[in-house]
MIFI-139913 format. One record per residue: residue in one letter; residue number from 1; y, z, x of N, C-alpha, C, O in turn. Coordinates in steps of 0.02 Angstrom, whole numbers, always signed. Layout:
<ketors>
{A,NUM,{Y,Z,X},{Y,Z,X},{Y,Z,X},{Y,Z,X}}
...
</ketors>
This chain:
<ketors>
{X,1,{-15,+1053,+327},{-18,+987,+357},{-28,+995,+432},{+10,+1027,+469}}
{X,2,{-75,+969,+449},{-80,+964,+534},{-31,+933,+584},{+10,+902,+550}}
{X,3,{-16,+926,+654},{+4,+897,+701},{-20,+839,+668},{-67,+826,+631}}
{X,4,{+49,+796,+707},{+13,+741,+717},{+1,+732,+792},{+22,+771,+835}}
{X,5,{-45,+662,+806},{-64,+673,+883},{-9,+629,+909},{+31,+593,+879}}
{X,6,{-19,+643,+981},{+36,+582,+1019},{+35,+516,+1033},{-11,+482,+1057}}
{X,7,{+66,+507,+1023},{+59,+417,+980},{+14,+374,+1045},{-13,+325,+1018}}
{X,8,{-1,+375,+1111},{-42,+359,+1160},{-107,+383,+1106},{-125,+329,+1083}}
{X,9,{-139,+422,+1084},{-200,+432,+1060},{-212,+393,+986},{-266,+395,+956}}
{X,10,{-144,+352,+959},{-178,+300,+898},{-163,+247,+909},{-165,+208,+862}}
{X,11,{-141,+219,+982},{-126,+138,+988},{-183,+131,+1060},{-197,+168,+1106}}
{X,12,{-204,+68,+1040},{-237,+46,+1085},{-205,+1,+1158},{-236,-32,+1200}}
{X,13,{-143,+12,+1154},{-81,-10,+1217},{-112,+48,+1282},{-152,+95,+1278}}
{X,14,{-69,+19,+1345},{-74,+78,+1378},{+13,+64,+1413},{+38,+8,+1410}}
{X,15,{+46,+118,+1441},{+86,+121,+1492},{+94,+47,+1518},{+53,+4,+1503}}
{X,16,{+126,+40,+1540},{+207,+43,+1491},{+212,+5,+1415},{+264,-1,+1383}}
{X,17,{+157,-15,+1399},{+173,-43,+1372},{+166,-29,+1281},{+164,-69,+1234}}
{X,18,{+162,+51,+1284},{+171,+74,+1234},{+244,+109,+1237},{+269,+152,+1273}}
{X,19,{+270,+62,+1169},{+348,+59,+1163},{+388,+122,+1125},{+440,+152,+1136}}
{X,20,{+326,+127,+1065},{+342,+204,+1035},{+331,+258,+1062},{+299,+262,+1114}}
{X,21,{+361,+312,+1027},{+379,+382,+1053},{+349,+422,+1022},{+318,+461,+1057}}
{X,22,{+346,+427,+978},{+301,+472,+925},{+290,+430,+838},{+321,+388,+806}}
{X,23,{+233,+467,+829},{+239,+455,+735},{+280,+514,+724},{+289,+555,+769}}
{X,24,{+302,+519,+675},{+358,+564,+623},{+328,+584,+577},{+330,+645,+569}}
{X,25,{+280,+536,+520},{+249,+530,+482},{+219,+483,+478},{+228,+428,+506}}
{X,26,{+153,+513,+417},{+114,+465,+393},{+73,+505,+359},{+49,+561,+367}}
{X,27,{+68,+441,+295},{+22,+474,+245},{-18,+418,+197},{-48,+380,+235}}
{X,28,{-27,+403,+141},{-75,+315,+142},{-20,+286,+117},{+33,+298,+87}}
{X,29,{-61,+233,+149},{-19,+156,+152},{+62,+158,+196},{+101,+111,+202}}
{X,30,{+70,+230,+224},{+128,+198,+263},{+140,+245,+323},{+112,+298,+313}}
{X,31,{+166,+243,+369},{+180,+291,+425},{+272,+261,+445},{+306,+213,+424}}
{X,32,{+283,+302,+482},{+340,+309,+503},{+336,+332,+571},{+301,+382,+581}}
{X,33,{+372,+297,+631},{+384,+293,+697},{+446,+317,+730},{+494,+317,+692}}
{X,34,{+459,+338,+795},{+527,+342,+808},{+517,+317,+898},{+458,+310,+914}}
{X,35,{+548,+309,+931},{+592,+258,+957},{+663,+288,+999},{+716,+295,+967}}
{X,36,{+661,+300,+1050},{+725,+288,+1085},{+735,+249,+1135},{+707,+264,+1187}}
{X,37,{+771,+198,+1132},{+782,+152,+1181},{+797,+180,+1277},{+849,+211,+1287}}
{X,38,{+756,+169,+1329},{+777,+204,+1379},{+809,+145,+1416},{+808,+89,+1390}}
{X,39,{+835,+156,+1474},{+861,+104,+1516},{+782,+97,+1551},{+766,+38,+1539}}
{X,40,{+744,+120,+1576},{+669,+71,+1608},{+627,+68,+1554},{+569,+71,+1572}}
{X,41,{+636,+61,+1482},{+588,+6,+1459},{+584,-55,+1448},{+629,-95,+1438}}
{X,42,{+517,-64,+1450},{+517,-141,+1437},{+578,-178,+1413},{+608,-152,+1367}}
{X,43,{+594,-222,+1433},{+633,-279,+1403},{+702,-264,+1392},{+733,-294,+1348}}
{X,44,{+749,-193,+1452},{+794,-189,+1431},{+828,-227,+1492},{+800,-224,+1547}}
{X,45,{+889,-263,+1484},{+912,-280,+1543},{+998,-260,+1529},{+1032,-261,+1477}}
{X,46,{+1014,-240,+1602},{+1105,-226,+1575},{+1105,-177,+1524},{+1140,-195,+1476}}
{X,47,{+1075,-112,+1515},{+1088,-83,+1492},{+1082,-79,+1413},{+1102,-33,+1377}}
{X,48,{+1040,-157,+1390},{+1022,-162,+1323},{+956,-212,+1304},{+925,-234,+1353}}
{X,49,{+933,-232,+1231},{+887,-261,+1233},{+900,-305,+1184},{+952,-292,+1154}}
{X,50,{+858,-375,+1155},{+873,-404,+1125},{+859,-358,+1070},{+828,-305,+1081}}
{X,51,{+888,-379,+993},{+845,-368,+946},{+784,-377,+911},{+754,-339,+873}}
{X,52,{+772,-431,+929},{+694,-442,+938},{+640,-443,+958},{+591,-479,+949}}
{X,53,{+659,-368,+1007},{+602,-326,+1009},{+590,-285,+971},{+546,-243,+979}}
{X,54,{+647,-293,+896},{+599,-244,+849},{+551,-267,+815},{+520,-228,+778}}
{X,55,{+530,-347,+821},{+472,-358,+802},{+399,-331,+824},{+347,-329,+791}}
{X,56,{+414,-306,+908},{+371,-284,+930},{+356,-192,+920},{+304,-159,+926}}
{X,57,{+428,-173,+903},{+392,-91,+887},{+354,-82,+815},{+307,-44,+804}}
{X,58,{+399,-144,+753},{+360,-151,+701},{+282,-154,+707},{+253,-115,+669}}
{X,59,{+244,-192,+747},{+173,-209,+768},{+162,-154,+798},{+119,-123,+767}}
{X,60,{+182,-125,+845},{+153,-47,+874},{+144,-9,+795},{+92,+3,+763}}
{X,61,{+201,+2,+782},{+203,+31,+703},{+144,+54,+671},{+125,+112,+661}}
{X,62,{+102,-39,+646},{+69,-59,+618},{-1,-50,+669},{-56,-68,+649}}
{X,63,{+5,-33,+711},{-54,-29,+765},{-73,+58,+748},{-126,+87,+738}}
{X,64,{-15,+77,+749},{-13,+164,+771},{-57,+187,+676},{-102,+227,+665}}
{X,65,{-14,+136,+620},{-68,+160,+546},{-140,+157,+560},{-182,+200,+549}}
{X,66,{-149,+86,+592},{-219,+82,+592},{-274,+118,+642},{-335,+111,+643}}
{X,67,{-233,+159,+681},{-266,+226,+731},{-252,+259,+699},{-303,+277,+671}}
{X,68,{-207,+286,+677},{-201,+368,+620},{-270,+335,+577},{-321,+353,+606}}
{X,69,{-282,+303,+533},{-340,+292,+478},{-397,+296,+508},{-443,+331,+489}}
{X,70,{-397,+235,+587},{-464,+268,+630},{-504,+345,+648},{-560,+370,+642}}
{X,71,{-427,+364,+675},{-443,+430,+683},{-475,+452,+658},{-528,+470,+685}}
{X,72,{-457,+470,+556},{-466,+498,+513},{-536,+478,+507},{-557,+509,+458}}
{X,73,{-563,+458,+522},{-636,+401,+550},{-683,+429,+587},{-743,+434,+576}}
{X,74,{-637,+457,+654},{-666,+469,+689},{-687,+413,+741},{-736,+416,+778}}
{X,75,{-646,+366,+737},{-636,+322,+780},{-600,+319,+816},{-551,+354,+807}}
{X,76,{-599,+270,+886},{-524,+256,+914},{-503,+188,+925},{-535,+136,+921}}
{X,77,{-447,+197,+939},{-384,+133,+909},{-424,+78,+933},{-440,+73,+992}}
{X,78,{-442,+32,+885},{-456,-38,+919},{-398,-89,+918},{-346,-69,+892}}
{X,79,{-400,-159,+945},{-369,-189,+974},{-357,-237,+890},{-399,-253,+848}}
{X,80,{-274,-249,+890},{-258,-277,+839},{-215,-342,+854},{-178,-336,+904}}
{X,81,{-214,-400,+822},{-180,-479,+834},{-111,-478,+767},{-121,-477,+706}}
{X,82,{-60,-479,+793},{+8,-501,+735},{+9,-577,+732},{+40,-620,+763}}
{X,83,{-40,-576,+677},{-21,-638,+661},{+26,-707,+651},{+25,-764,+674}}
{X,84,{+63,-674,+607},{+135,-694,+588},{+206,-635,+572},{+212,-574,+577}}
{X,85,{+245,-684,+553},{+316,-651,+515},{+335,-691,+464},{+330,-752,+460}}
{X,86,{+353,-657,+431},{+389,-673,+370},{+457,-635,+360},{+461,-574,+361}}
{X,87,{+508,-676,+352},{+557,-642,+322},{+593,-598,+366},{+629,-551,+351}}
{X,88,{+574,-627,+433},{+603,-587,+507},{+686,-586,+476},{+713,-636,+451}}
{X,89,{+716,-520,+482},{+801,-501,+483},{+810,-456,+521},{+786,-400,+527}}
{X,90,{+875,-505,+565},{+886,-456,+611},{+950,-437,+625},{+968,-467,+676}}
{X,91,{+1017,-379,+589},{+1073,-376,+569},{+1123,-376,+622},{+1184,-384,+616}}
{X,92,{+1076,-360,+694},{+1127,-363,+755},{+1091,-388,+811},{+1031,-375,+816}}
{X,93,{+1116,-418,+848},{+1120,-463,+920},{+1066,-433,+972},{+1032,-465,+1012}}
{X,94,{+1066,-349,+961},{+1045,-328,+1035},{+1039,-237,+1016},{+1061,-202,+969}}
{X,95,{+1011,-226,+1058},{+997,-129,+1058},{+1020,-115,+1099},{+1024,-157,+1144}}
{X,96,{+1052,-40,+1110},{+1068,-23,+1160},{+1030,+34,+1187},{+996,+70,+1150}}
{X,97,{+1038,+45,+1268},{+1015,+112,+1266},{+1028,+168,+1257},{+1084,+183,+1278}}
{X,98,{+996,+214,+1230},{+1005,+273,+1184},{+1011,+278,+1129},{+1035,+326,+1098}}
{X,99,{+981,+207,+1101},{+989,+208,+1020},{+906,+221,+994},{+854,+192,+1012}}
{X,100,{+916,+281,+940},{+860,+313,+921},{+846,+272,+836},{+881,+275,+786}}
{X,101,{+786,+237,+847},{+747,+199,+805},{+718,+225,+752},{+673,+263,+768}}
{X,102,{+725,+219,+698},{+656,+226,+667},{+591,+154,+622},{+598,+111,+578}}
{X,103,{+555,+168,+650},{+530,+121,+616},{+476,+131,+583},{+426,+153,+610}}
{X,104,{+477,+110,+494},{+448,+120,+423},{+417,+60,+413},{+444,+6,+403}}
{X,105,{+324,+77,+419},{+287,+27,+400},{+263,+49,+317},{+265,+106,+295}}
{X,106,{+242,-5,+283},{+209,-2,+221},{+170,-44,+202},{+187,-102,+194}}
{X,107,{+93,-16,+188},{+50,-63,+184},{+42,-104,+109},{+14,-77,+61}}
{X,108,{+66,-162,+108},{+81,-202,+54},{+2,-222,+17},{-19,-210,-39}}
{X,109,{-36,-264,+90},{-83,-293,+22},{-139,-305,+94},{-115,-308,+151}}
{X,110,{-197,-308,+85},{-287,-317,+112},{-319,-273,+131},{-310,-221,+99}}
{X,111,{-355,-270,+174},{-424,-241,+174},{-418,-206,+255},{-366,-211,+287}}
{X,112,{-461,-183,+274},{-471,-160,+347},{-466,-179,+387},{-451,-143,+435}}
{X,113,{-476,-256,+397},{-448,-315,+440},{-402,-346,+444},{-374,-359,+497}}
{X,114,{-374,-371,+365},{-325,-414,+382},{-282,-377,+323},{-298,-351,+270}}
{X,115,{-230,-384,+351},{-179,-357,+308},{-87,-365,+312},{-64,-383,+366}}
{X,116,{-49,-353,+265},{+3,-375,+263},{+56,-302,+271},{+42,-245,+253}}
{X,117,{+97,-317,+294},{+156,-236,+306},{+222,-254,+288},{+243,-308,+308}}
{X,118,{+247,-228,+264},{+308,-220,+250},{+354,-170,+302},{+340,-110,+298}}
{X,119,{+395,-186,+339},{+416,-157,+416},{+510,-165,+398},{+543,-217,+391}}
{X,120,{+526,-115,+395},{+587,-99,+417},{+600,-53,+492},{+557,-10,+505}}
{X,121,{+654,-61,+539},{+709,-33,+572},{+744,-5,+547},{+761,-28,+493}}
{X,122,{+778,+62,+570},{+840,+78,+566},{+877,+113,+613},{+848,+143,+659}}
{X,123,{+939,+112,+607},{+973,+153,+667},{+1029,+177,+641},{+1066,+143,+606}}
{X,124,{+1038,+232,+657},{+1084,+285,+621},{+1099,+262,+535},{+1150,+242,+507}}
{X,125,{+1031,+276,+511},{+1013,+262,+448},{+1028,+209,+404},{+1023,+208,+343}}
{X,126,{+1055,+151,+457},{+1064,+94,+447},{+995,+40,+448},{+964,+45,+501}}
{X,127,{+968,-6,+404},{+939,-54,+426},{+956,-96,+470},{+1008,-123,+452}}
{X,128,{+934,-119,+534},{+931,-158,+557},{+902,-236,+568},{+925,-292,+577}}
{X,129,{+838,-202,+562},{+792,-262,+564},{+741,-245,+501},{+728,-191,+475}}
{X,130,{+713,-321,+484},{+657,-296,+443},{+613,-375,+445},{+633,-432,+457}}
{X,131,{+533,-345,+423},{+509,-418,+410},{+436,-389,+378},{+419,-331,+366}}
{X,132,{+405,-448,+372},{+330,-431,+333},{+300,-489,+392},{+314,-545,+413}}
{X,133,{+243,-431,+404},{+198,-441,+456},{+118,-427,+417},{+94,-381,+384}}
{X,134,{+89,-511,+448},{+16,-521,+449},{-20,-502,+518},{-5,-519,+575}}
{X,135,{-80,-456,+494},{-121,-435,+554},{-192,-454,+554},{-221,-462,+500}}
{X,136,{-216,-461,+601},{-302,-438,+596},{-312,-385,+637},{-285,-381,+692}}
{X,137,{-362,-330,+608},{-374,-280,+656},{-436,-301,+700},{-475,-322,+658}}
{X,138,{-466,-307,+762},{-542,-320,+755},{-589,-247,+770},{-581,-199,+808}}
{X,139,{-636,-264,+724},{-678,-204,+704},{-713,-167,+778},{-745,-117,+763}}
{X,140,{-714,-178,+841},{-732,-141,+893},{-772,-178,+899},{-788,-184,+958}}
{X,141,{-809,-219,+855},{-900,-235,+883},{-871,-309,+889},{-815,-330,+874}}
{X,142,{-937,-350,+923},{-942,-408,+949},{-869,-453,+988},{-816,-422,+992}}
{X,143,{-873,-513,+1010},{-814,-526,+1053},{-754,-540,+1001},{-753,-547,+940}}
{X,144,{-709,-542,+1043},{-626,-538,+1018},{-631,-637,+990},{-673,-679,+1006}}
{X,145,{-587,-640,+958},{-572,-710,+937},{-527,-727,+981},{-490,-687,+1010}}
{X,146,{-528,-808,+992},{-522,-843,+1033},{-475,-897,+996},{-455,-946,+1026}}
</ketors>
């Protein structure tokens, strides 16, 4: 099994505002992320963050599958829209810093564009958060939707 690459080379984010740390894994239909909360990232204040920024590492998550598959392509990461949520749960108030994440996407159901994930959190092998997330990827060519 090869390296995997560093997660800057399958999301189309840049500084700072790529939230993950590395992939862990991935293999079809699902990858796996990890996550440690620092005191200067995004959105921590007082030493913690809401919990609902795990909606947003879920979508990196789901950004970082669809660059690992590019890759595998021979492509690079294009720019992806989170549609919705479904079924957003979120078991605690807030994150702290130094709490090491993992976050488990699974690709439930569509096509290259649009598609549905199944997204869990956890922290110290606890679930935390979880939800099912609608995406569109857009294909690189012509303008972005509006």
């Amino acid at each position: 099994m090869s390296a995997l690459p560093p997660i800057a080379e399958v999301l189309p984010h840049a500084a700072p505002m790529i939230l993950l740390d590395e992939v862990l894994e991935y293999g079809p239909g699902r990858i796996l992320c990890g996550v440690r909360l620092r005191a200067d990232s995004p959105f921590v204040a007082d030493g913690r963050a809401a919990a609902v920024v795990t909606l947003e590492y879920m979508a990196q998550a789901v950004a970082a599958y669809a660059g690992m598959k590019g890759r595998a392509a021979g492509e690079p990461p294009h720019i992806g829209f989170l549609l919705g949520a479904r079924e957003l749960s979120l078991s605690v108030p807030h994150l702290q810093v130094g709490d090491l994440l993992r976050v488990d996407v699974e690709h439930v159901f569509g096509d290259e564009q649009l598609g549905s994930f199944s997204c869990s959190v956890t922290r110290d092998g606890q679930r935390i958060a979880r939800a099912l997330l609608f995406v569109y990827l857009h294909d690189g060519t012509g303008p972005l939707p509006t």
